[in-house]
C-alpha positions as CSV (number, residue, x, y, z in Angstrom):
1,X,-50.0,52.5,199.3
2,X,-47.5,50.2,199.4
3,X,-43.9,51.7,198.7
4,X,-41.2,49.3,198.0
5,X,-37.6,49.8,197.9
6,X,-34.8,47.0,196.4
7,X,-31.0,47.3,197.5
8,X,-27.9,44.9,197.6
9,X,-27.2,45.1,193.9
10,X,-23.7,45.7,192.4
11,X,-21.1,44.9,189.9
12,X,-19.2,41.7,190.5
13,X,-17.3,38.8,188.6
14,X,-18.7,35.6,187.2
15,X,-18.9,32.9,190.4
16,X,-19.3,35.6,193.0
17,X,-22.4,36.4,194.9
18,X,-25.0,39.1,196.4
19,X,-27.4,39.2,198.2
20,X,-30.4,41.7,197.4
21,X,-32.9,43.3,200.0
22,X,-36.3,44.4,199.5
23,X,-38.0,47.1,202.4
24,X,-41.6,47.5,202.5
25,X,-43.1,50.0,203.6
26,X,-47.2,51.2,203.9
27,X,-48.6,47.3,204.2
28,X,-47.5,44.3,206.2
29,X,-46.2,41.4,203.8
30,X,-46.7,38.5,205.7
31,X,-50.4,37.5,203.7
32,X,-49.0,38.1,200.9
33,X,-46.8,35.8,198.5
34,X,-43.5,38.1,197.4
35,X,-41.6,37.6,194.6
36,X,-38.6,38.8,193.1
37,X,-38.5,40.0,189.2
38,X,-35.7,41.0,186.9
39,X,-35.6,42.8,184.0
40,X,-32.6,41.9,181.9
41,X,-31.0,44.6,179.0
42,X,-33.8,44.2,175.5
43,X,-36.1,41.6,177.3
44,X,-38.9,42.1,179.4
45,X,-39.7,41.8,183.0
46,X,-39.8,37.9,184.5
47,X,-40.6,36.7,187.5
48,X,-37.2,34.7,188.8
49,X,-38.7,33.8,192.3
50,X,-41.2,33.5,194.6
51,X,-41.6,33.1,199.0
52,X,-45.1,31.8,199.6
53,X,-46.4,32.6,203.0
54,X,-44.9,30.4,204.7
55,X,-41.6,31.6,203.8
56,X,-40.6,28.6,201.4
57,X,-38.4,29.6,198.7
58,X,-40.3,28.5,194.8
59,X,-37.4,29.4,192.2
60,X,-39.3,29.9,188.9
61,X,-36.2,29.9,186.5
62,X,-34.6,27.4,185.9
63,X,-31.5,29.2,184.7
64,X,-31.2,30.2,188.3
65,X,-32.4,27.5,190.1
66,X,-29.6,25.8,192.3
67,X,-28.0,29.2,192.6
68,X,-30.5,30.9,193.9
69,X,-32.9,31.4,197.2
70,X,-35.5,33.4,198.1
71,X,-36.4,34.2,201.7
72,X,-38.1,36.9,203.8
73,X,-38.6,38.4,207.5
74,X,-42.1,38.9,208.4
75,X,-41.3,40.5,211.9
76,X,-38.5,43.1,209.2
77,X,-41.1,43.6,206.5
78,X,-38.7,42.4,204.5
79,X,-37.8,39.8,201.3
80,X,-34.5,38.5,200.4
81,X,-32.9,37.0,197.2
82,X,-29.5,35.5,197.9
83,X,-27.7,34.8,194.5
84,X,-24.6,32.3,194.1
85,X,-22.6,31.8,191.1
86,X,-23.6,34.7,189.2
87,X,-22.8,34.6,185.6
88,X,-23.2,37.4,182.9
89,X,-26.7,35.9,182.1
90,X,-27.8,37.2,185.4
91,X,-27.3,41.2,184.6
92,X,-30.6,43.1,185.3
93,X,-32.7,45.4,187.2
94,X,-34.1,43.5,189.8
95,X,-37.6,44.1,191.7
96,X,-39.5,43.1,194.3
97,X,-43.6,42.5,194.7
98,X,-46.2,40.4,195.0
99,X,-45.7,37.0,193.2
100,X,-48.0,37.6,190.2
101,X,-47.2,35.1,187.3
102,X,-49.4,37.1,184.6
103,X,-48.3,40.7,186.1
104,X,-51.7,41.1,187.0
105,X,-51.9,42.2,190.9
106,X,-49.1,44.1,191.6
107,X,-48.4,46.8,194.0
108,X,-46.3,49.9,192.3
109,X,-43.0,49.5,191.3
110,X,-39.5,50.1,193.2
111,X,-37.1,51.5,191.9
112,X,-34.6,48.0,191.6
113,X,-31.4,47.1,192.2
114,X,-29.1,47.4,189.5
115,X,-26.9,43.8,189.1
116,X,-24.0,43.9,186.6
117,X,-21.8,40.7,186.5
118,X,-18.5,40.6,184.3
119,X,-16.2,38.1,183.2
């Protein structure tokens, strides 16, 4: 069972950045395309990004794309979303898993990382 935790998340101000983490542990990632979701406040989850297996970073958003970049760490077990020039559009939950564009084949939940950004 694969359990999967999110951290990096935080409060900051419009134009700043973070960088979120996601640890896996129970299953190694590397066959596996990740992907990072976010649920924003009344709307439901979306997938923002994807790393295929060979690492390349597919932003799926275009509200983000440009600002952000997704990356992982085989050898760590570990994915990556660096975020640039936040704005307030970009408050949410975030979450880690396999990159599944119809929810379909996913591994259980994390709990996210909680991104707040303010004027």
């Amino acid at each position: 069972q694969v359990q999967l935790v999110e951290s990096g998340g935080g409060s900051v101000r419009a134009g700043e950045s973070l960088r979120l983490s996601c640890a896996a542990a129970g299953l190694p990632l590397n066959d596996y395309q990740l992907g990072w979701y976010r649920r924003r406040p009344g709307k439901a989850r979306e997938l923002v990004a994807r790393a295929n297996i060979r690492g390349e970073s597919i932003i799926l958003l275009d509200a983000v794309k440009g600002r952000f970049t997704v990356s992982r760490d085989n050898a760590k077990n570990a994915l990556y979303l660096e975020m640039n020039n936040l704005n307030l559009d970009d408050t949410a939950e975030y979450y880690c898993n396999r990159a599944s564009p119809f929810f379909d084949i996913l591994w259980p939940w994390g709990r996210g990382t909680q991104v707040t950004v303010s004027s």
